[in-house]
Every structure is written in structure tokens, then in C-alpha cells.
C-alpha positions in Angstrom: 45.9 -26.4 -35.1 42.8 -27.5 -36.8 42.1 -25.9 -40.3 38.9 -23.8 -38.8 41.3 -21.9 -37.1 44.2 -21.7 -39.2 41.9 -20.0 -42.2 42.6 -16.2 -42.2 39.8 -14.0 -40.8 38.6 -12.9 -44.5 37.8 -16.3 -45.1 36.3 -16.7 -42.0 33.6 -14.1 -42.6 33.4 -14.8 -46.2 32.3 -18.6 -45.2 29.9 -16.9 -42.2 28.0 -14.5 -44.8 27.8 -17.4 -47.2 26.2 -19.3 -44.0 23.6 -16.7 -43.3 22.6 -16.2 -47.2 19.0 -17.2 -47.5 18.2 -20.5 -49.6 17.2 -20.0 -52.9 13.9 -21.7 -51.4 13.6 -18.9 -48.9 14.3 -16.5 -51.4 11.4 -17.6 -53.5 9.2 -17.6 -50.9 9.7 -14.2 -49.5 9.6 -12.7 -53.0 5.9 -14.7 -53.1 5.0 -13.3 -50.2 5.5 -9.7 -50.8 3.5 -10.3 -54.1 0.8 -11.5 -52.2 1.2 -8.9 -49.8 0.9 -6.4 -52.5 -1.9 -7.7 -54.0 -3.8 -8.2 -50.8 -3.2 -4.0 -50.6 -4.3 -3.2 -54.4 -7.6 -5.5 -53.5 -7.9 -3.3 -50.6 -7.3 -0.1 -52.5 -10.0 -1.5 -55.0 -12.5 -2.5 -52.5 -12.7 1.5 -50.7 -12.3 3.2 -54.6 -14.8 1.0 -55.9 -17.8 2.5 -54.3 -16.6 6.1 -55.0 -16.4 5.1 -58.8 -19.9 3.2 -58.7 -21.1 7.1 -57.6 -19.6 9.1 -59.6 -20.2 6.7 -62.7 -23.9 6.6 -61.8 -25.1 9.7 -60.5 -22.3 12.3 -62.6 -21.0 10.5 -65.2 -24.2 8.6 -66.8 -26.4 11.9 -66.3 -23.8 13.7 -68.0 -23.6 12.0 -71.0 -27.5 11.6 -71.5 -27.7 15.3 -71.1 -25.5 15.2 -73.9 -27.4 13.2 -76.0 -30.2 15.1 -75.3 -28.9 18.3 -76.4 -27.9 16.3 -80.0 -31.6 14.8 -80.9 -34.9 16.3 -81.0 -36.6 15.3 -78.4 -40.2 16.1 -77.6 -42.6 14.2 -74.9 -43.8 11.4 -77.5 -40.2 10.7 -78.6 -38.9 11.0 -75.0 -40.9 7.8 -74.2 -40.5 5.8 -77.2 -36.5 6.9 -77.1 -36.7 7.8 -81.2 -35.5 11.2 -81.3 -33.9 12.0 -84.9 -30.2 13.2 -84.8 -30.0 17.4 -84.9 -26.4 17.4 -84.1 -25.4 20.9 -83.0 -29.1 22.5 -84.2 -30.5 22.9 -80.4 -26.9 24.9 -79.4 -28.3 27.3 -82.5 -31.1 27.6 -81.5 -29.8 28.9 -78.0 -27.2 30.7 -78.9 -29.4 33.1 -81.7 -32.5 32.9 -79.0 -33.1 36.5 -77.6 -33.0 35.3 -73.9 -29.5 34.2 -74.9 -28.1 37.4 -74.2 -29.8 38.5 -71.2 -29.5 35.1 -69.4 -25.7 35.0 -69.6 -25.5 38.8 -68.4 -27.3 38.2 -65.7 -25.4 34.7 -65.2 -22.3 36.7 -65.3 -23.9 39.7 -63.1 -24.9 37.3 -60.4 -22.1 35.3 -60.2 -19.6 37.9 -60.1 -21.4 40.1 -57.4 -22.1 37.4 -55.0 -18.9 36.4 -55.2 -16.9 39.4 -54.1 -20.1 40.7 -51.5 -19.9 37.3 -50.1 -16.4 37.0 -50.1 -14.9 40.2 -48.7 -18.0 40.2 -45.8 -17.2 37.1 -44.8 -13.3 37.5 -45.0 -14.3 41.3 -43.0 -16.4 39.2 -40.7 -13.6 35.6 -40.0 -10.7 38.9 -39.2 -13.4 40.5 -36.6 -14.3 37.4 -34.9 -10.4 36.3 -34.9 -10.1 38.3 -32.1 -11.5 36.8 -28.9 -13.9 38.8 -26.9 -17.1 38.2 -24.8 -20.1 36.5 -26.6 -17.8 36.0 -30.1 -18.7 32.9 -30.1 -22.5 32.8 -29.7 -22.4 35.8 -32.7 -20.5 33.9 -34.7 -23.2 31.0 -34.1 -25.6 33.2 -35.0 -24.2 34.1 -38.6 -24.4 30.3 -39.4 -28.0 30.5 -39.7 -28.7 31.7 -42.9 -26.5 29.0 -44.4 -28.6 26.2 -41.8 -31.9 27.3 -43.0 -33.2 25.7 -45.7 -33.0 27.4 -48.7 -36.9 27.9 -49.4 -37.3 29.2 -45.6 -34.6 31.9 -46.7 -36.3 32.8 -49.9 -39.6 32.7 -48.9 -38.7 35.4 -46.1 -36.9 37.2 -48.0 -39.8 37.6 -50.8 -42.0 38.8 -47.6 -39.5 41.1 -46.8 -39.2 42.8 -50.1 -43.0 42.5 -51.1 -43.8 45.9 -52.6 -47.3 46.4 -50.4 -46.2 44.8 -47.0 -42.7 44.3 -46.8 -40.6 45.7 -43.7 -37.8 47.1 -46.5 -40.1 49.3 -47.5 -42.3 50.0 -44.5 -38.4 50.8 -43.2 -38.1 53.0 -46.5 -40.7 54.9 -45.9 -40.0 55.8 -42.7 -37.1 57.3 -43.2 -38.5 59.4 -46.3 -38.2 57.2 -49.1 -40.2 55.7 -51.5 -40.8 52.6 -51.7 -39.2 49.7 -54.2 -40.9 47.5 -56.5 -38.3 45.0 -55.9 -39.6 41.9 -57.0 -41.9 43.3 -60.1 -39.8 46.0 -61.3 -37.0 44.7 -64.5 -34.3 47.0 -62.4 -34.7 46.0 -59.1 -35.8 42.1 -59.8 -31.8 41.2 -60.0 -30.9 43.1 -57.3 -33.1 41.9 -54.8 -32.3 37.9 -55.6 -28.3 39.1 -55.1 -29.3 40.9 -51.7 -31.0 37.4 -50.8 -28.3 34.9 -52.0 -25.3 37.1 -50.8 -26.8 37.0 -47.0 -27.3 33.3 -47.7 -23.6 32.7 -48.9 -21.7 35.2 -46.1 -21.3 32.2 -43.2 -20.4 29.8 -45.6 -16.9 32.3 -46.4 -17.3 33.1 -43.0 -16.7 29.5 -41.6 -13.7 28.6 -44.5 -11.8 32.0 -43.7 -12.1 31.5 -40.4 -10.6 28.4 -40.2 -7.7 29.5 -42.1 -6.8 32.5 -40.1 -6.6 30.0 -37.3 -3.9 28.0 -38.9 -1.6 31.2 -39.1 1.2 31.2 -36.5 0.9 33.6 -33.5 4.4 34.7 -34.0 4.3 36.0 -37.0 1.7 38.5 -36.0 3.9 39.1 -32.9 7.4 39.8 -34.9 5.1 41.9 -36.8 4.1 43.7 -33.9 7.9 44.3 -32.9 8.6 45.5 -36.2 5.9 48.2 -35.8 3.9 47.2 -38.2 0.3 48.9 -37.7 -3.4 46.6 -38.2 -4.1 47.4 -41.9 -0.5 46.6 -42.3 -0.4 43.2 -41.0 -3.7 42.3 -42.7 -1.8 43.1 -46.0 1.5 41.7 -45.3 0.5 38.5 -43.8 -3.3 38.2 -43.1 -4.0 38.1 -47.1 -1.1 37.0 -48.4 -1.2 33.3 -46.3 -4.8 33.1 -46.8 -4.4 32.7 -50.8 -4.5 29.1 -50.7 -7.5 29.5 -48.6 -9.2 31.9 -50.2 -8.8 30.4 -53.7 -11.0 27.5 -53.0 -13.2 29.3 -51.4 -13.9 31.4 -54.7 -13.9 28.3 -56.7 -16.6 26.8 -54.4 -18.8 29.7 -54.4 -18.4 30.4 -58.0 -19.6 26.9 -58.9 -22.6 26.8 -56.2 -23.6 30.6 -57.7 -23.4 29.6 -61.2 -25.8 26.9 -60.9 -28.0 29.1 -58.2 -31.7 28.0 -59.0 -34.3 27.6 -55.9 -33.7 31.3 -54.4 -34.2 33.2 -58.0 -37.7 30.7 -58.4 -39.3 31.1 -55.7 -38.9 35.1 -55.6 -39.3 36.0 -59.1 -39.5 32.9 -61.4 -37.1 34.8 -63.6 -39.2 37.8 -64.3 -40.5 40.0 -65.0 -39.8 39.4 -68.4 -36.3 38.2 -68.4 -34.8 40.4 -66.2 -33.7 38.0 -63.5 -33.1 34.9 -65.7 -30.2 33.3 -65.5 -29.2 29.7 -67.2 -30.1 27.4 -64.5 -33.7 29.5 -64.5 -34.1 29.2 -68.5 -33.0 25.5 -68.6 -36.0 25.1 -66.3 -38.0 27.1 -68.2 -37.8 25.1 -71.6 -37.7 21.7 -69.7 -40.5 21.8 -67.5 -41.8 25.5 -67.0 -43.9 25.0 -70.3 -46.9 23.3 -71.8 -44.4 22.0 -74.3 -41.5 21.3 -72.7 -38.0 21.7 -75.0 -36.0 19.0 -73.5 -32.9 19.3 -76.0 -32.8 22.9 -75.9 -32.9 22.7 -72.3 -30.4 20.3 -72.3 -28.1 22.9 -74.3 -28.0 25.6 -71.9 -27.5 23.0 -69.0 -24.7 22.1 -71.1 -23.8 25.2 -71.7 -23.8 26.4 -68.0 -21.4 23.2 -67.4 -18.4 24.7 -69.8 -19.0 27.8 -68.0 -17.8 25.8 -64.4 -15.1 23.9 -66.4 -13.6 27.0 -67.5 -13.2 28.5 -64.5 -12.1 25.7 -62.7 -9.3 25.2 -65.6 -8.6 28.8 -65.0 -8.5 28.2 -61.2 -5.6 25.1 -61.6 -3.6 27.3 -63.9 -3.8 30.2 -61.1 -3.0 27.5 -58.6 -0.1 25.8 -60.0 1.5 29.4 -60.9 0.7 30.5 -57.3 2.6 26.9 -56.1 5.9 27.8 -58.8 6.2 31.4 -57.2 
């Protein structure tokens, strides 16, 4: 009997696994290449996130900080050339906060933000639920809502400034065929606001229209169907499941819109510029004003209340990520 077979079977295999055991040579070299393999990936990560950080370092991060700077010196038109604006420090933010448009702009900020917002929101919501259920020509109406949000946005508020002129507008020419009088909505201080909100809810509807839309699409057919069974009636099953699975949905949606309203500046211009007086300014319309709507443009106070209007969007997309998260935990 030779001694390969005489040795017991745990031997055996002991000897076989020792036989198979990679080199310590082999070892290194598989341990080199999955470094290299893992390098090879980060330099691949690197090369697609590098562009994205080139943008956002150039176009939002750089402009943000020189606004900043801006709103700490004294900068006029000579010094904005030469680049030696003296130090104010937290003077131009004063300035804004104690200015008497202060108070008017961030009403109106807060009235037009806050109005668009629900207008747009529960139309377009009202609108995604009617067009959810399938029925002839849905889909060529539903087309046709998207074109306020494909015009561009000085084609929207040029018609609707024609539409609302006090002397030849069809509102008006509608009003007074029906009995009423007619609206100075673009020259009176009540009406001024209102008529810019009439224009830039009609503009934002698809936009909620399209996102809610999308998510009633991702809710299950069965649940609607146990629903059903269960006897539940329409209003019911909007409340119960409709809403309910569309919070994810409609959270960003709100986010999104309030940002885009809060910094809402082309639709106010070109219909009322703001006025009259200041009853349709908001802070994107009275940054403008100081930085370039002057002979003497105020570039550091302008700077202030872009600033300021910035905090604003911060804050309620801090307040958004707290609601979120909470929302996530329940």
C-alpha cells in the first residue's frame, strides 16, 4: 500500500485545500488588481461628476458669493469698474429692511407666492384626476393645456396685458356685456396684483398638471378596484387613496413651484413694471428696480434683497426636508 493511500481522508483533503491555496504571488496580484480596478471606477466617477461640479461652481456657486460681496460694499458704477468699493458690512440689509417698499414687497412676495401655489396646485391636481379617466379626445385636451406652459413667457404676458387693457380688453368688453363695469386691472393699486396672479396661475396649471398626472398613473389599478368592492364611493377613494399616495408627489411639486413663483420676474414686468406705485412689487421686481431700473443704479442694495429673496427659498426648502423626512418616519 503506498503512503498516498494509506493517509486518512482528513489528511487527504487537508493536503488537497493546501494544493489549491493561491500563492502568496497570486494573492498579491489579485489584491493589485482590484485596487486598480477600483481606481479605474473612482477616475470614472470623477470624470462624469467633474463637469457637474465645473457648473454648479461656475454658474451657482461663483455668482452667489459675488452677490454677496456685493451686498457688503458700496458699490456704485465708478467703483463697480475700478472694483474699490469700501466695506459697509451689513449697512445695505438696513437700508432694505427700514426702506418703505420693504413692507409692501414681501406682502406681495408672500401674497403671490402663496396664491399661485394653491390655484395652481388644486387646478392642476382637479384637472390630472379628470383626465385620469380615459375618454374620447382626452388626450388631444390634455395637449392643449400644455400650451400656456410652451409659450414663451413674454407671448403669455404680452396677451394677457391685451386682454386685461382697461380701454380694449376682451375681459372687460366681456364685463360689460354682461352688466358690469369694467376693471382697471392693470392701473388700478387693487386690481394690479390680482391680475399678474390671474396671468401666472394659467401659466403654472399644466406644469402641476403634467407632475400629478404622472403620479396618479403610477398608483395600482387594484387598489382602486378593492376599493370599489368595499363600497367605497368617488370622493371617498380620492381621500383615502388618491391624495394620500400622491404626497410624495405632490410635495415636490409644491417645492418646485414655490421656488419658480418666488423668483417670478418677466410676467409682473412686462404687465405692470411693479406699479402703480408699489402695489404689484415683489423682491425679484425691486431688485431690478435698484439695479438697473434707475438712472443710478443701487447695485449693493439690490444685491440685498436678491439675497434676501434667496433665504426666503432656503427656508422653505429646509422646511420641505423636515416635512419630508417626518412624512418617510411615519
Amino acid at each position: 500500500m503506498s503512503p498516498e493511500t494509506a493517509a486518512p481522508p482528513i489528511a487527504r483533503g487537508a493536503a488537497e485545500k493546501v494544493a489549491l491555496r493561491p500563492s502568496g504571488g497570486q494573492q498579491i496580484d489579485r489584491r493589485s488588481s482590484r485596487a486598480k480596478e477600483r481606481r479605474r471606477a473612482q477616475l470614472i466617477a470623477w470624470a462624469f461628476l467633474t463637469p457637474v461640479v465645473v457648473y454648479l461652481l461656475v454658474f451657482y456657486a461663483f455668482p452667489l458669493l459675488r452677490n454677496l460681496d456685493m451686498s457688503l460694499r458700496d458699490y456704485s458704477v465708478r467703483t463697480f469698474v475700478d472694483g474699490s468699493a469700501p466695506w459697509v458690512w451689513f449697512n445695505n440689509y438696513v437700508a432694505v429692511i427700514t426702506s418703505p417698499t420693504f413692507g409692501p414687497a414681501l406682502l406681495n412676495t408672500a401674497v403671490f407666492t402663496l396664491v399661485s401655489i394653491v390655484f395652481q396646485f388644486s387646478i392642476g391636481l382637479a384637472l390630472a384626476v379628470f383626465f385620469y379617466r380615459s375618454f374620447r379626445l382626452s388626450g388631444v385636451l390634455r395637449a392643449l393645456f400644455l400650451v400656456p406652459w410652451l409659450l414663451p413667457l413674454l407671448v403669455s404676458a404680452s396677451t394677457w396685458s391685451w386682454m386685461l387693457n382697461s380701454n380694449s380688453g376682451v375681459i372687460n368688453s366681456f364685463l360689460n356685456a354682461v352688466g358690469l363695469p369694467s376693471v382697471n386691472w392693470l392701473t388700478s393699486p387693487h386690481w394690479a396684483l390680482v391680475a399678474v396672479l390671474i396671468a401666472n396661475i394659467w401659466i403654472g396649471i399644466p406644469f402641476n398638471l403634467v407632475i400629478m398626472y404622472s403620479g396618479l398613473q403610477n398608483i395600482p389599478a387594484d387598489v382602486y378596484e378593492a376599493a370599489s368592492i368595499d363600497g367605497a364611493n368617488g370622493w371617498q377613494r380620492f381621500w383615502r387613496i388618491t391624495f394620500p399616495l400622491l404626497r410624495p408627489v405632490s410635495a415636490i411639486t409644491i417645492l418646485l413651484g414655490l421656488v419658480y413663483t418666488l423668483k417670478v420676474f418677466d410676467i409682473i414686468w412686462i404687465m405692470t413694471r411693479g406699479g402703480p406705485g408699489s402695489s404689484s412689487t415683489t423682491f425679484a421686481i425691486w431688485a431690478y428696480q435698484l439695479g438697473f431700473g434707475s438712472t443710478l443704479p443701487d447695485f449693493s442694495p439690490a444685491a440685498a434683497v436678491g439675497n434676501l429673496l434667496i433665504v426666503i427659498a432656503v427656508v422653505f426648502g429646509l422646511v420641505y426636508i423636515r416635512v419630508q423626512r417626518r412624512m418617510d418616519l411615519s
